[in-house]
C-alpha positions as CSV (number, residue, x, y, z in Angstrom):
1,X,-34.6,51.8,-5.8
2,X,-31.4,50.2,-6.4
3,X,-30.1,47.8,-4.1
4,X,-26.7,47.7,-2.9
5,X,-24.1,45.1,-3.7
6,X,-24.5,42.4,-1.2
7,X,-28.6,43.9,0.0
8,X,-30.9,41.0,0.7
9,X,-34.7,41.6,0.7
10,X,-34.9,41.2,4.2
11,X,-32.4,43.9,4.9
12,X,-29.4,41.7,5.6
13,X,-25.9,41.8,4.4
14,X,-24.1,39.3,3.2
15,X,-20.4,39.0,2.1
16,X,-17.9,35.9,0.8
17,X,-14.7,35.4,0.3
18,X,-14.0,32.8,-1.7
19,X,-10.0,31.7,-0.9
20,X,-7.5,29.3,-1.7
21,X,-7.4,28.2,2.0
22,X,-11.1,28.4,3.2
23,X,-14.8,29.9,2.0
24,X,-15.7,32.1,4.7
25,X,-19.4,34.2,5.0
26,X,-20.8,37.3,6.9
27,X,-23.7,38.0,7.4
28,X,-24.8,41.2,9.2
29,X,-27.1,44.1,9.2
30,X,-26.9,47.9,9.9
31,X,-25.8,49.7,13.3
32,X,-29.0,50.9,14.6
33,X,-28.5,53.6,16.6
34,X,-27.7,55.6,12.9
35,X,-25.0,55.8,10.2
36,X,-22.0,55.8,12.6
37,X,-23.4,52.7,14.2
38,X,-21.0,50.3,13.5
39,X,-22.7,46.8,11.8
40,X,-23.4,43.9,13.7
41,X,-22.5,40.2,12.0
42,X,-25.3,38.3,12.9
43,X,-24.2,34.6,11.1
44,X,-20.8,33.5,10.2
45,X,-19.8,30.6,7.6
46,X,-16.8,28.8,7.3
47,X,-15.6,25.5,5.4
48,X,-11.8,24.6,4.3
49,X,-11.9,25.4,0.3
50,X,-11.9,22.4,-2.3
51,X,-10.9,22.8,-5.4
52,X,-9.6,26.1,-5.1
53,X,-6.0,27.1,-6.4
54,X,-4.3,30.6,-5.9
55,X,-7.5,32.0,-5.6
56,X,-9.2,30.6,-8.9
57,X,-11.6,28.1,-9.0
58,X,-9.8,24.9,-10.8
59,X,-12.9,21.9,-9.6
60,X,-16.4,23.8,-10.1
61,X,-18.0,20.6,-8.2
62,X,-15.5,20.8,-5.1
63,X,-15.9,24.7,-4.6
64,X,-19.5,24.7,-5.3
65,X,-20.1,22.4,-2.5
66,X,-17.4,24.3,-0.3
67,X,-19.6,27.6,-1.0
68,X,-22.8,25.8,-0.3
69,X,-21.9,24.6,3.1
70,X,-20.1,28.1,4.5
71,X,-23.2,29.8,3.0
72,X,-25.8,27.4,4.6
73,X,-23.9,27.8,7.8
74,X,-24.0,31.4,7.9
75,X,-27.7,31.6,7.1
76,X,-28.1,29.1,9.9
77,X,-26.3,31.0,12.7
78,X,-28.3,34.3,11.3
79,X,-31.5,32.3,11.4
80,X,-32.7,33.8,8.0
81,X,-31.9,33.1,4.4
82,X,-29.8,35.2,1.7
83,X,-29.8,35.6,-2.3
84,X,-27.1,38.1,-2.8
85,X,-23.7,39.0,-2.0
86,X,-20.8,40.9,-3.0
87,X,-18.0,38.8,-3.3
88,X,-14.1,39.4,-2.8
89,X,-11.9,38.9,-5.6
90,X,-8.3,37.6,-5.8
91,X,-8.5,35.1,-8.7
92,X,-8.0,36.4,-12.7
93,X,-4.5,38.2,-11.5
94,X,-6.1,41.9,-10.8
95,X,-3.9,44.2,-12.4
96,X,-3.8,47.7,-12.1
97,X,-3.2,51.1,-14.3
98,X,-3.8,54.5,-14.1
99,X,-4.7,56.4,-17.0
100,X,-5.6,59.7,-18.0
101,X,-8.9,61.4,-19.8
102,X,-9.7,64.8,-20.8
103,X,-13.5,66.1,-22.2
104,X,-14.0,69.9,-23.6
105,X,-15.2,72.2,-21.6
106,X,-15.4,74.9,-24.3
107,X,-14.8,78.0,-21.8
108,X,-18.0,76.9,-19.6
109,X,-17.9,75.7,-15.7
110,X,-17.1,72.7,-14.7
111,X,-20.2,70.9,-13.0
112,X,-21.5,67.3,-12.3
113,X,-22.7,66.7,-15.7
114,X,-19.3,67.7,-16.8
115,X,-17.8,65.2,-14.0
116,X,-20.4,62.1,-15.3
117,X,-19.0,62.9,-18.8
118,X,-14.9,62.4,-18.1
119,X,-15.8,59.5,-15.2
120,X,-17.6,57.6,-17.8
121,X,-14.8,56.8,-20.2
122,X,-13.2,54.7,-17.6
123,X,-16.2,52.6,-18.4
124,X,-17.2,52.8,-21.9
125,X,-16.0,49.4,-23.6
126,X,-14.5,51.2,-26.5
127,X,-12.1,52.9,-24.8
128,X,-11.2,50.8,-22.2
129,X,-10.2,47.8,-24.7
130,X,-6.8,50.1,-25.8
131,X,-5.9,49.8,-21.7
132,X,-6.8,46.8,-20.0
133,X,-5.9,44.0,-23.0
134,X,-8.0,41.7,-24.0
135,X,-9.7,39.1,-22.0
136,X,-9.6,41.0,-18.8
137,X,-12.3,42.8,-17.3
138,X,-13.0,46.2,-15.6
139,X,-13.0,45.7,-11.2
140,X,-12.7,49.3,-10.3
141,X,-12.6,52.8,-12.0
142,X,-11.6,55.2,-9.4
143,X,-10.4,58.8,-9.7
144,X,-7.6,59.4,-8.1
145,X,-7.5,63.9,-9.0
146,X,-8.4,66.1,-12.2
147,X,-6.7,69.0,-13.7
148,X,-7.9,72.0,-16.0
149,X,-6.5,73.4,-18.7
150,X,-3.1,71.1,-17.5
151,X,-3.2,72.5,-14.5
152,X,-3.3,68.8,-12.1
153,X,-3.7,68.4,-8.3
154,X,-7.2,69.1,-8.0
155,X,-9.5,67.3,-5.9
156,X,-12.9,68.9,-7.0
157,X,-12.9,70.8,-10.1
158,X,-16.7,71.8,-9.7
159,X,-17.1,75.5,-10.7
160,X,-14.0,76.2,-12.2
161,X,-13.5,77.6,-15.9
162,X,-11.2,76.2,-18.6
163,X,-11.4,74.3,-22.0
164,X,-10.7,70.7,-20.8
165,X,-10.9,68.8,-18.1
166,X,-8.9,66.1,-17.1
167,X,-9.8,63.1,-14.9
168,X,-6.4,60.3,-13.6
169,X,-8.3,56.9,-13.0
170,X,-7.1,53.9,-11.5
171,X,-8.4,50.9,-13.3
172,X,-8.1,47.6,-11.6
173,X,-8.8,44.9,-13.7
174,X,-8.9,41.3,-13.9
175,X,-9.0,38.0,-16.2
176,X,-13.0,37.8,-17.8
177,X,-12.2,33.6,-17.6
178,X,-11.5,33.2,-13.7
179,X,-13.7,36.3,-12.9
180,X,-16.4,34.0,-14.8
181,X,-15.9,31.2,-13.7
182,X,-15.8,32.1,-10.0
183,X,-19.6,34.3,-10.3
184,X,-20.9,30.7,-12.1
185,X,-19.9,28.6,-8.8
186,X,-21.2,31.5,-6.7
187,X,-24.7,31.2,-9.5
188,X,-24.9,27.4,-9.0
189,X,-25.4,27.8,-5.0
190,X,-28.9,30.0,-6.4
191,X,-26.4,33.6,-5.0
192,X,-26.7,36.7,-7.1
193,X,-23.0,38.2,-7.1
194,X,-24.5,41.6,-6.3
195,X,-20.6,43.3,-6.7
196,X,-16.9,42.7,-6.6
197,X,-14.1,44.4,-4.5
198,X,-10.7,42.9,-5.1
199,X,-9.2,41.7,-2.2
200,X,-6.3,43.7,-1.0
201,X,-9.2,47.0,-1.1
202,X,-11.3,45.2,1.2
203,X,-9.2,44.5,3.8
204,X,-8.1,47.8,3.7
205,X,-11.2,48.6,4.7
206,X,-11.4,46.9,7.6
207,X,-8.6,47.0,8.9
208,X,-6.3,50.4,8.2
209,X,-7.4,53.8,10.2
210,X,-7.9,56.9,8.2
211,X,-4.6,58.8,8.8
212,X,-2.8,55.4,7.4
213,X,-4.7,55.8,3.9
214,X,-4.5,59.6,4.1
215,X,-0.5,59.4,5.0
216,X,0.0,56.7,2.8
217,X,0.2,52.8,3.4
218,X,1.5,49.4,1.9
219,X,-1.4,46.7,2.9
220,X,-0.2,43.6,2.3
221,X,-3.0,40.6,2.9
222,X,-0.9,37.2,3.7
223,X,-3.6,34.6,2.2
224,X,-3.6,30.6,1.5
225,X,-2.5,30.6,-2.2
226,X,-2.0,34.4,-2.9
227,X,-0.1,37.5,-1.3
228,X,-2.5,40.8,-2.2
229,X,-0.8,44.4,-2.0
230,X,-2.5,47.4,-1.8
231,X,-1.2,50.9,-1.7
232,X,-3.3,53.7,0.3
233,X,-2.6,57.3,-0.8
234,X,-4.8,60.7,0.3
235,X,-7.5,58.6,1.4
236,X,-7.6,56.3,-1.6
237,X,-6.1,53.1,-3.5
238,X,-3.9,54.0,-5.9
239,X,-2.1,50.6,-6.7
240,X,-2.7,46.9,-6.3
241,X,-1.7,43.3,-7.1
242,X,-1.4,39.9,-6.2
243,X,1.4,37.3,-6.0
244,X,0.8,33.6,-6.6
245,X,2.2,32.6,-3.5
246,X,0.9,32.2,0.3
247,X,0.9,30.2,3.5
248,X,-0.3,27.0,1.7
249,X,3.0,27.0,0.0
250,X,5.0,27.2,3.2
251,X,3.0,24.5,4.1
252,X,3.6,22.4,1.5
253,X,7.3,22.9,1.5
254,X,7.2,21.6,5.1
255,X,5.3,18.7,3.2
256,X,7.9,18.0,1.0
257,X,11.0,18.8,3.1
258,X,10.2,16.4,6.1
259,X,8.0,13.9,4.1
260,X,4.8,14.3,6.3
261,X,1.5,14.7,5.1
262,X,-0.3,18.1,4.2
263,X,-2.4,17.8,7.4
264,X,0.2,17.6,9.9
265,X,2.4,20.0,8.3
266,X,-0.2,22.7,8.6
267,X,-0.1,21.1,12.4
268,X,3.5,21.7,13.0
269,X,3.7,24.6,11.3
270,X,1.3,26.2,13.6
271,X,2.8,25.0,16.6
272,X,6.5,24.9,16.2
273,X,7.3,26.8,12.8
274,X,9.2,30.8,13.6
275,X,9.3,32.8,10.2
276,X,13.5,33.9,11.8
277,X,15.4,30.8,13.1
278,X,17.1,30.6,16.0
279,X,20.0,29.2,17.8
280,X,18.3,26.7,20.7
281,X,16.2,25.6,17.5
282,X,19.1,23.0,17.4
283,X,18.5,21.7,20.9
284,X,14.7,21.2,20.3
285,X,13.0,18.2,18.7
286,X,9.6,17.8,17.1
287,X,7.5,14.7,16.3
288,X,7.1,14.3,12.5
289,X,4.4,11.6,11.1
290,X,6.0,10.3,8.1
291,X,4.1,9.8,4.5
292,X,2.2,6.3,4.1
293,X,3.4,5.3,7.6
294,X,0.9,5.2,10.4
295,X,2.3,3.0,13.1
296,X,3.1,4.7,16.1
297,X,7.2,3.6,15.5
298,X,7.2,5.8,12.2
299,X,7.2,9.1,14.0
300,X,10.7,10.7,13.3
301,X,11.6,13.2,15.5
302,X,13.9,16.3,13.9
303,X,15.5,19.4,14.9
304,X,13.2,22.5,15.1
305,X,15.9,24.2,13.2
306,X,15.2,22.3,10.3
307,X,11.4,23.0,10.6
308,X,12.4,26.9,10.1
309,X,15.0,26.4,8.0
310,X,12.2,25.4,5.5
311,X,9.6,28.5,6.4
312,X,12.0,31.1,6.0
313,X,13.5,31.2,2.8
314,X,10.0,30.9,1.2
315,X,8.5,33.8,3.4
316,X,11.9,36.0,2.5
317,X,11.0,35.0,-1.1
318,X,7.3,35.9,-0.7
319,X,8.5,39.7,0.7
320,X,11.1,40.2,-1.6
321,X,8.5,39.5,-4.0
322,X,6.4,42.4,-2.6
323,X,9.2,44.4,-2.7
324,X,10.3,44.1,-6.0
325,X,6.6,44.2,-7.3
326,X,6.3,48.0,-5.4
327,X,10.0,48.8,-7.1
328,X,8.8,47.6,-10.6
329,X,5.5,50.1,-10.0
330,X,7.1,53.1,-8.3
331,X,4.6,52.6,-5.6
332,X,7.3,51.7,-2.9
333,X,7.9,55.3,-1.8
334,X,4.0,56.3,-1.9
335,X,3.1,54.0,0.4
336,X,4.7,55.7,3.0
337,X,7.1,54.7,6.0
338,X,4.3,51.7,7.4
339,X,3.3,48.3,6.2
340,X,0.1,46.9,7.5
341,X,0.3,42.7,7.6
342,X,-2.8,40.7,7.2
343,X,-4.5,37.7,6.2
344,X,-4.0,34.3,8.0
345,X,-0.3,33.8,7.0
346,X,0.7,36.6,8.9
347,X,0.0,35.1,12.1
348,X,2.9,33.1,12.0
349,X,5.0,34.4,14.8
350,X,8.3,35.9,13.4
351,X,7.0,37.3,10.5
352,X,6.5,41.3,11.4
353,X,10.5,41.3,11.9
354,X,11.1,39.6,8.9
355,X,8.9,42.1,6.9
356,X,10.4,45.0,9.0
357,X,14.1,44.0,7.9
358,X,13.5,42.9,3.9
359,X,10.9,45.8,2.9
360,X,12.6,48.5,5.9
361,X,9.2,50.0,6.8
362,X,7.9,49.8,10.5
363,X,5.0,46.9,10.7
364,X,1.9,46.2,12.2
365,X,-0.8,42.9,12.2
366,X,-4.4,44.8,10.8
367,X,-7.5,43.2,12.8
368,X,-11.0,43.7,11.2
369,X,-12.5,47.3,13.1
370,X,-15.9,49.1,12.8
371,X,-17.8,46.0,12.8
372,X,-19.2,44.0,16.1
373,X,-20.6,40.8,16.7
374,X,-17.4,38.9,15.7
375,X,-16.0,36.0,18.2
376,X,-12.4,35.7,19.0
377,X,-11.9,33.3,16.5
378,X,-13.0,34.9,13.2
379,X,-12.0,38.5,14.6
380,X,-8.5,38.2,13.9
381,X,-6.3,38.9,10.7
382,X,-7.3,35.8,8.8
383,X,-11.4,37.4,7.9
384,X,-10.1,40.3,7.1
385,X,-11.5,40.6,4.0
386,X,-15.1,39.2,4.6
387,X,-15.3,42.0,7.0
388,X,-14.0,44.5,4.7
389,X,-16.7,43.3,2.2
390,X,-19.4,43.9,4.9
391,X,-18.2,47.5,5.3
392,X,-18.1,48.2,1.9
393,X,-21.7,46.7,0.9
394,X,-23.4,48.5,4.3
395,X,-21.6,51.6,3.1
396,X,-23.1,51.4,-0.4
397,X,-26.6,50.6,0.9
398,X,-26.5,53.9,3.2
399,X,-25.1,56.0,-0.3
400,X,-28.2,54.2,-2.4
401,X,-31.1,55.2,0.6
402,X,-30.0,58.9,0.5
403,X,-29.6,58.8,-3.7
404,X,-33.1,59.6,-3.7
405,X,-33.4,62.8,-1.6
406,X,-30.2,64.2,-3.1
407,X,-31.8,63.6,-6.6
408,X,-34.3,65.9,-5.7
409,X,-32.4,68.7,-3.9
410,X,-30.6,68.5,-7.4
411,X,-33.7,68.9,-9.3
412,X,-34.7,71.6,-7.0
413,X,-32.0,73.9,-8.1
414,X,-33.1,73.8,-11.7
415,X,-33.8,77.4,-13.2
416,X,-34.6,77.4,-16.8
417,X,-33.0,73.9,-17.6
418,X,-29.2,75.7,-16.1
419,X,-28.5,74.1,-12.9
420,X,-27.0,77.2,-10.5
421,X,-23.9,76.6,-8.6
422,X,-25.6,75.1,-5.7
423,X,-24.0,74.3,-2.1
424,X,-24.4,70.3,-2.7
425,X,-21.1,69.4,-1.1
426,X,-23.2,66.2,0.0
427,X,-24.1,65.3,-4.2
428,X,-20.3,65.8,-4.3
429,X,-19.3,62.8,-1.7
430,X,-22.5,60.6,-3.2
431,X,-21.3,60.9,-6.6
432,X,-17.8,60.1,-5.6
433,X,-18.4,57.0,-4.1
434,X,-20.8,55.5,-6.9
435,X,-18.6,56.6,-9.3
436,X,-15.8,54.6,-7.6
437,X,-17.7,51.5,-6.6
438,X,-20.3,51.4,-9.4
């Protein structure tokens, strides 16, 4: 049988995220008291990255050894060992299209074979290379609704008559160098990728409620060295990018504007820094180490209005980014009236209002849910995405056990080599999701 994206032999789960700011691993197993159990993490893995840059990998030594050590960390905690994982994916600058494909019916009903026929283009090489460009490669091909005969809207065109049949996908694709390079460092530690979900779609995942993707939802994922969007629509993802920008640039702008060194500007930004300035800022003064200088006279101490005065034009940048990316799309008005924040770079305190007054959409911070097992420091916005990949690998595996039985209650409705218009609403939802993930 077939094992799922990030399935280990000994029944474990294991998921990584790769990021410009840190390497971060779960690993977990099934709910056991049965498929709406939620998962249970059972070893966590974390090491600052090296040689990691806006997501791609630009020292294959440094990130190797990063990798290694949140991996062997993980398997430590969990007391067992792993070989595969499905790994999150914000490196090659994912990119996403939606196209359009039709296959002849010729008068007959629709049915799955007739599904497996139009699904498959938005896989076949040959046709894909007029759509995603060269040098990029296929992430995701997920069908967003069909339409017979011209006639779109339909969510399931099963046992319907017409002479074609017509399938929207959203591809999400990504550079084939970066994507390469990234599953080669991941190779090196002896890890099988078993799978990719890019990351704005994983943290979905974890961290939006179902009436948010049915309604419609901007997720924006605040990371190190990128800023992910993805756009939830009738329960699926119908848009997504990245921006090469995060909370290591704010960082290093504090760097650079009070001459300090990367370490303690990380420190004071997490202290003092506000994403909005203030007023009293003026009245308040913060101890700055200076570059090259470590006697205790070198401290300078400057205004706190000068600390924010440096985070805030780069985080209004980074949302009018976001904003203009949705514009550019069309996807600003699909994703509804909310905006979901993310990602560690969110945390910084100020930054809902600032998102709530440049993009004008009502804001919430998006917490991993639906899994158990995490501590109060990796349960927060920053590991959103590992979790996301847990949920998504555990809800492969459960699809992949069941393939089986459904296979034959297929094969059981055979009659003279015509299958009959069976009730299989279940094959329905299984195909679905492997035709989406796989």
């Amino acid at each position: 049988m077939k094992k799922g994206p990030g399935s280990n032999r000994n029944g474990l789960i294991a998921a990584l995220d790769v990021g410009s700011s840190k390497v971060c691993c779960f690993i977990a197993q099934t709910g056991s008291g049965g498929q709406s159990a939620a998962p249970r993490v059972l070893g966590i893995g974390q090491q600052a990255s090296r040689g990691i840059k806006n997501g791609a990998i630009v020292d294959m030594e440094a990130a190797e050894v990063a990798i290694r050590n949140a991996v062997h960390a993980a398997e430590q905690m969990a007391g067992d060992t792993i070989e595969r994982v499905v790994l999150g994916l914000s490196s090659g600058k994912p990119l996403s299209r939606q196209i359009a494909v039709e296959v002849a019916l010729d008068g007959a009903h629709v049915g799955d074979r007739d599904l497996r026929r139009a699904l498959s283009l938005g896989h076949e090489p040959s046709y894909l290379n007029g759509h995603i460009g060269e040098g990029r490669e296929l992430v995701h091909s997920i069908p967003l609704a069909y339409s017979v005969d011209g006639s779109r809207g339909i969510r399931d065109p099963r046992g319907m008559v017409g002479e074609r049949l017509g399938v929207d996908l959203h591809l999400v694709t990504a550079g084939s160098g970066p994507v390469r390079n990234l599953v080669n460092c991941v190779e090196r530690c002896h890890l099988e990728v078993g799978g990719f979900v890019v990351a704005p779609y994983a943290s979905g995942l974890s961290v939006l409620v179902e009436d948010e993707r049915d309604l419609g939802v901007t997720l924006i994922d605040m990371g190190g060295g990128t800023t992910s969007i993805a756009v939830f629509f009738e329960g699926k993802v119908i848009h997504t990018d990245v921006l090469p920008v995060g909370g290591l640039h704010v960082t290093t702008d504090i760097a650079r504007g009070l001459s300090t060194p990367v370490a303690h500007a990380e420190r004071i930004k997490t202290l003092y820094g506000h994403a909005i300035a203030a007023s009293a800022d003026d009245r308040e003064l913060i101890d700055v180490p200076q570059v090259g200088e470590y006697d205790e006279g070198s401290v300078h101490q400057v205004p706190r209005s000068l600390l924010n005065g440096i985070i805030q034009p780069r985080l209004e940048e980074t949302f009018e980014l976001v904003r203009s990316r949705l514009e550019q799309s069309g996807m600003y008005r699909l994703g509804g009236r909310r905006v979901v924040l993310t990602g560690g770079a969110c945390q910084l305190p100020g930054v809902n209002d600032m998102a709530a007054l440049i993009l004008d959409r009502k804001i919430r911070i998006g917490r991993p849910s639906g899994i158990v097992g995490l501590a109060e420091a990796t349960a927060g916005p920053a590991h959103a995405v590992t979790a996301g990949l847990v949920l998504y690998a555990i809800e492969a595996e459960r699809i992949l056990e069941v393939m089986p039985r459904v296979q034959a209650q297929a094969a059981a409705v055979q009659d003279g080599g015509m299958t009959q218009q069976a009730d299989l609403p279940f094959l329905g939802r299984v195909g679905g999701w492997l035709r989406e993930h796989f």
